[in-house]
C-alpha positions as CSV (number, residue, x, y, z in Angstrom):
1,X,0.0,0.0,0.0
2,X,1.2,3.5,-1.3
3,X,0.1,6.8,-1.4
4,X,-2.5,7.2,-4.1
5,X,-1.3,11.0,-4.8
6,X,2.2,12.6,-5.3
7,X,3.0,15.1,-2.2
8,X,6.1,17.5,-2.2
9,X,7.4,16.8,1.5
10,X,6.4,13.0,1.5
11,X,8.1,10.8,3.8
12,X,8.4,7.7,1.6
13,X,12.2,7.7,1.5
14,X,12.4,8.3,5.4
15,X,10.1,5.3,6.5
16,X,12.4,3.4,7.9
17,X,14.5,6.0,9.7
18,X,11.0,6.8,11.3
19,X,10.5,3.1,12.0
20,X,13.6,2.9,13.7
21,X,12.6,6.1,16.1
22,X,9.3,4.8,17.4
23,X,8.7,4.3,21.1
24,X,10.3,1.6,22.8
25,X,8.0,-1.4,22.6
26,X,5.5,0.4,20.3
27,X,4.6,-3.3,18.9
28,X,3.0,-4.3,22.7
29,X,1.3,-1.2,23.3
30,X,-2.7,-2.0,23.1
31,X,-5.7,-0.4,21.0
32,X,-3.5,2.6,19.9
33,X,-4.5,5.6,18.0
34,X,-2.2,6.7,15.3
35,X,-3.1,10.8,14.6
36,X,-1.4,12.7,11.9
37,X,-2.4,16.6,11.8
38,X,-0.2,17.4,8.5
39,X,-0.8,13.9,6.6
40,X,-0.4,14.9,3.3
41,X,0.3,11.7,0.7
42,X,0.0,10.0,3.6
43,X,3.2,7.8,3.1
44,X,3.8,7.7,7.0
45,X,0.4,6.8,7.8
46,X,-0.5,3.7,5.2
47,X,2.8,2.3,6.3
48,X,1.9,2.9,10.0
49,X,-2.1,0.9,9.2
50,X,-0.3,-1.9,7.0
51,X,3.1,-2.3,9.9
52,X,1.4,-2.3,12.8
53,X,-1.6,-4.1,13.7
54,X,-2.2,-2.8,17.4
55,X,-3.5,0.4,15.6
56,X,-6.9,-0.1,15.7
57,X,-7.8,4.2,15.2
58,X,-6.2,6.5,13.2
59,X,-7.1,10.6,12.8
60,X,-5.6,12.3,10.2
61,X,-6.3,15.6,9.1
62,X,-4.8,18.6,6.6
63,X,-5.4,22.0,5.5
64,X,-5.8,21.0,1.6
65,X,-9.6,20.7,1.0
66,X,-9.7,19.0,-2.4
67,X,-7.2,16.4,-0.8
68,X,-9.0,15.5,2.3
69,X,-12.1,15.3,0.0
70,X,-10.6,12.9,-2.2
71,X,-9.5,10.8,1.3
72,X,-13.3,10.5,1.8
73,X,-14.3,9.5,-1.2
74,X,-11.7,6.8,-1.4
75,X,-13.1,5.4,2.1
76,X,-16.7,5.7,0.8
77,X,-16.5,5.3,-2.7
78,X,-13.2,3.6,-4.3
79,X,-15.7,2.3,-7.6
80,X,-16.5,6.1,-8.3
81,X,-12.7,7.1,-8.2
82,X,-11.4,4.1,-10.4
83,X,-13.9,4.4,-13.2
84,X,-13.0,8.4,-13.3
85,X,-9.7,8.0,-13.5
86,X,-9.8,5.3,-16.0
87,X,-11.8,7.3,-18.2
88,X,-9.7,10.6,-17.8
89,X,-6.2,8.3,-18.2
90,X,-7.5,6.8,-21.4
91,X,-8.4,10.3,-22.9
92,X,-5.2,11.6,-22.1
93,X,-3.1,8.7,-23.3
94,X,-4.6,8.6,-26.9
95,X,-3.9,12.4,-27.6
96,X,-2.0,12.4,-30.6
97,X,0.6,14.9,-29.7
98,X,2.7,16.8,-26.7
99,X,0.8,19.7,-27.7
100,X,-2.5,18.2,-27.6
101,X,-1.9,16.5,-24.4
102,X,-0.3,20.3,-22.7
103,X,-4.0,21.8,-24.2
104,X,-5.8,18.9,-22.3
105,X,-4.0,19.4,-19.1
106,X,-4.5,23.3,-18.9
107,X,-8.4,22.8,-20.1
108,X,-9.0,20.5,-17.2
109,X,-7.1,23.1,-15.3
110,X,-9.2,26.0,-15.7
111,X,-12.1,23.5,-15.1
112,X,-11.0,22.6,-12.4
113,X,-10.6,26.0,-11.2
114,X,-13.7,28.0,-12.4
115,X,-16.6,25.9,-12.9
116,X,-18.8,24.6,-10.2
117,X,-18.5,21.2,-11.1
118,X,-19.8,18.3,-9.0
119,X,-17.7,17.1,-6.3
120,X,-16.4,14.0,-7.1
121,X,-15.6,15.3,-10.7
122,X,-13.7,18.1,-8.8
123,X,-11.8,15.3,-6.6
124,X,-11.5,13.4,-10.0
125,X,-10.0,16.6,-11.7
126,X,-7.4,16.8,-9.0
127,X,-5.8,13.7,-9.0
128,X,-5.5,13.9,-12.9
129,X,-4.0,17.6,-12.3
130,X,-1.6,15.5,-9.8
131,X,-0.9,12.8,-12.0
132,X,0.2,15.4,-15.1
133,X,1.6,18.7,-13.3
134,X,5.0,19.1,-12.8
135,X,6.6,16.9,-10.0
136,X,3.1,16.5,-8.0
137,X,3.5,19.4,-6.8
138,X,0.1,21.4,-5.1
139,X,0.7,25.3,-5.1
140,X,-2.0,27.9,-4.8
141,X,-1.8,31.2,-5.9
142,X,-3.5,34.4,-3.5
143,X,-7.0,34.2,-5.2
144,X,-6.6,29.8,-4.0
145,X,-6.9,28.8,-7.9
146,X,-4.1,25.9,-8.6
147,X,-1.7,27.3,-10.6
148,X,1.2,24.6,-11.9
149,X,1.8,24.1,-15.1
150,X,1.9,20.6,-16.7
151,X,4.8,18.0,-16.2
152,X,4.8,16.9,-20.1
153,X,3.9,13.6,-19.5
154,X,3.1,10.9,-23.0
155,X,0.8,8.8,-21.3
156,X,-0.3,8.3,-17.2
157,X,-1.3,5.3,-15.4
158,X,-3.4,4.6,-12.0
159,X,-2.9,2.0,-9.8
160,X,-6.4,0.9,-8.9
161,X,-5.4,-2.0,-6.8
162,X,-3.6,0.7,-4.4
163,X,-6.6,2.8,-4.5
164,X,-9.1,-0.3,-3.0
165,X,-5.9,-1.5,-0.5
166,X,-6.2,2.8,0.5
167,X,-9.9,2.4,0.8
168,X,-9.5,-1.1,2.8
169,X,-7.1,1.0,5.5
170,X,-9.6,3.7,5.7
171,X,-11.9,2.0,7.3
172,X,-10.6,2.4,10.6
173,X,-9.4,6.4,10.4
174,X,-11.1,9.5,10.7
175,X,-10.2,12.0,8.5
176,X,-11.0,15.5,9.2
177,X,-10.0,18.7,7.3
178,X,-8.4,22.5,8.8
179,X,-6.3,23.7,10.9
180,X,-3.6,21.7,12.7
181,X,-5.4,22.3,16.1
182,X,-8.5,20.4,14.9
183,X,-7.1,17.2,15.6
184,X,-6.2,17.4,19.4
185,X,-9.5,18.2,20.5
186,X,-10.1,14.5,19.1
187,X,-7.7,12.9,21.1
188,X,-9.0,10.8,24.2
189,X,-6.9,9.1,26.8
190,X,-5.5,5.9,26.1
191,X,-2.4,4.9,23.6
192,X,-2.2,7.7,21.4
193,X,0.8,7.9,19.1
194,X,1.8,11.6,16.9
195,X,3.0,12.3,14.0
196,X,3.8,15.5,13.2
197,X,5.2,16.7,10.0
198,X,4.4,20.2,9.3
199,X,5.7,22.4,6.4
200,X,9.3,22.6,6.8
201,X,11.1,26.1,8.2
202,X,13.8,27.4,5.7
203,X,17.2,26.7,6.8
204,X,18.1,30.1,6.5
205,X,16.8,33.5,6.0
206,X,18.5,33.4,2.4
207,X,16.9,30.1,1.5
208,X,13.7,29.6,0.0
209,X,11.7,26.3,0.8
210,X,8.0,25.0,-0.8
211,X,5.9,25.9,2.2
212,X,2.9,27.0,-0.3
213,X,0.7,23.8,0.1
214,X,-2.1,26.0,0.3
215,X,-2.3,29.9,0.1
216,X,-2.2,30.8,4.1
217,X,1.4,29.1,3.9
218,X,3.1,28.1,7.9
219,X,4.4,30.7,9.7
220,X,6.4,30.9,12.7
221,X,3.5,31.7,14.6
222,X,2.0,28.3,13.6
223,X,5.5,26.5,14.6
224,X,5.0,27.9,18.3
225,X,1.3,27.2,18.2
226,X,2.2,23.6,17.0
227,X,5.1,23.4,20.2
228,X,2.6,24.7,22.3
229,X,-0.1,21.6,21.6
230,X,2.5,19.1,21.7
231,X,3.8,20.4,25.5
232,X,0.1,19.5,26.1
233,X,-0.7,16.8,24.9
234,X,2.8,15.6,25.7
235,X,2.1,15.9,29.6
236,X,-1.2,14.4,28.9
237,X,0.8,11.2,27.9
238,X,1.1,10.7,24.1
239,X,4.2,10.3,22.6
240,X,5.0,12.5,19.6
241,X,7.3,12.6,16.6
242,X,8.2,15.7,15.0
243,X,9.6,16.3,11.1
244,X,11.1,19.5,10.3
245,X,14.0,21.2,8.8
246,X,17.3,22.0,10.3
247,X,16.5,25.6,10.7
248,X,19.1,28.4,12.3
249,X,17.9,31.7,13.2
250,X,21.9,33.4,12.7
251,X,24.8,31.2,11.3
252,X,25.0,29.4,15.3
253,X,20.9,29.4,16.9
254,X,19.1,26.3,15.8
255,X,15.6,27.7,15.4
256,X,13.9,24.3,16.5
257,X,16.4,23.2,19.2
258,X,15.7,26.8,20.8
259,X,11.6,26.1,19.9
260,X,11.9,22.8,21.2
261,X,14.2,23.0,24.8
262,X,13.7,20.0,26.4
263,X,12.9,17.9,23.5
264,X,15.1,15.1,22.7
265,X,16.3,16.3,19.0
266,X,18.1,13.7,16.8
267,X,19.7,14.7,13.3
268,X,19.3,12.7,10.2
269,X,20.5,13.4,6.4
270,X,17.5,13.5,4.1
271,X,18.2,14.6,0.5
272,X,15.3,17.0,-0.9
273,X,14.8,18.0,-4.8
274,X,12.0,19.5,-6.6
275,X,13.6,20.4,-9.8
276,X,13.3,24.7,-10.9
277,X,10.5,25.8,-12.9
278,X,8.8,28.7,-14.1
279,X,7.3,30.6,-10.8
280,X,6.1,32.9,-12.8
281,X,4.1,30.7,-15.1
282,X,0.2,31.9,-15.6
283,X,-1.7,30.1,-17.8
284,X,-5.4,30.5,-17.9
């Protein structure tokens, strides 16, 4: 089981650094609740549902709309995403041309983004839009319209057997869609495992990093509002991973091991890329 969308930030590569970090004896605890406020892809959590069999909950939640929709309909409806995406994969791979397949990409584009459409042929827009944009990447611009241009694929393919094994795991999570906070208040007592894996801090104040995963973007505001829940929920008794960047607020102050006093902090080498394109690229 995979994730069934492309995510800039996924954890895919970093699975079994993550594996090797979780609480001692994780495997005996009983009737634990996996949460994820930031799940994105959700590479972390179907590898958490199909590892470990003593989670029997899971809550998992993000900002994105359209992606947390498209969780939903996968746990309601997996039939009504296959067939979709069949039929959109099917158009696209018989276009005749680069040309003709770029025109089909930016058409379902501006669909996507103008039209009220129903909503599972909104969902079903935006997992063809991920399948043929550049890298997977989601980026909003101020107005919220999706704005990256195409990837210049020749043909695309859908794993429908991944999307029913996705639907299968779903069964047992709730999935809920907003702000960060939302998730605590869902949180009872018992075995409660967190992952956290907000959008990464830049590592310096010269260095850009892709933060836009919607348009209200993570400030630092959010990154002490985040430190602040886990000190809560922390005392309450969960135990909590964190995921973020290797941040310094002058060439010697760690950002996060200042944020984060008191926090064990362990260091591991992770190599990003997301190749350059055109920022500037606008497209109707």
């Amino acid at each position: 089981m995979k994730p069934f969308v492309k995510w800039a930030g996924g954890k895919t590569k970093l699975l079994k650094k993550i594996e090797q970090r979780l609480p001692v004896g994780f495997d005996e605890w009983k009737n634990v609740t996996y949460v994820e406020p930031f799940v994105g892809g959700g590479a972390v959590l179907f590898h958490m549902l199909a590892t470990h069999k003593n989670i029997k909950h899971a809550i998992i939640n993000d900002i994105n709309q359209v992606l947390m929709k498209a969780y939903s309909l996968i746990q309601q409806n997996p039939y009504a995403i296959v067939d979709g995406l069949r039929t959109l994969s099917n158009e696209f791979n018989k276009l005749p041309s680069d040309k003709a397949r770029e025109e089909f990409y930016y058409r379902t584009r501006k669909l996507y983004n103008s039209l009220p459409i129903p909503e599972d042929q909104h969902i079903l827009f935006f997992l063809f839009l991920n399948k043929t944009c550049f890298n997977g990447l989601y980026r909003e611009n101020k107005d919220g319209k999706f704005n990256v241009p195409f990837g210049r694929y020749q043909s695309i393919s859908f794993d429908e057997k991944n999307i029913f094994e996705v639907h299968k795991a779903l069964q047992r999570v709730l999935i809920l869609c907003g702000d960060f906070d939302n998730v605590f208040s869902f949180i009872k007592e018992g075995n409660n495992f967190i992952y956290i894996d907000p959008p990464y801090r830049p590592v310096g104040k010269n260095m850009n990093m892709f933060t836009q995963y919607d348009r209200s973007g993570f400030k630092d505001n959010d990154q002490q509002r985040l430190k602040d829940l886990c000190n809560i929920f922390g005392q309450k008794g969960c135990k909590i991973m964190i995921s973020n960047s290797d941040s310094y607020i002058d060439d010697e102050t760690s950002y996060f091991e200042q944020l984060y006093e008191g926090y064990l902090i362990d260091r591991i080498q992770v190599t990003r890329t997301i190749n350059t394109y055109n920022a500037k690229e606008l497209r109707p």
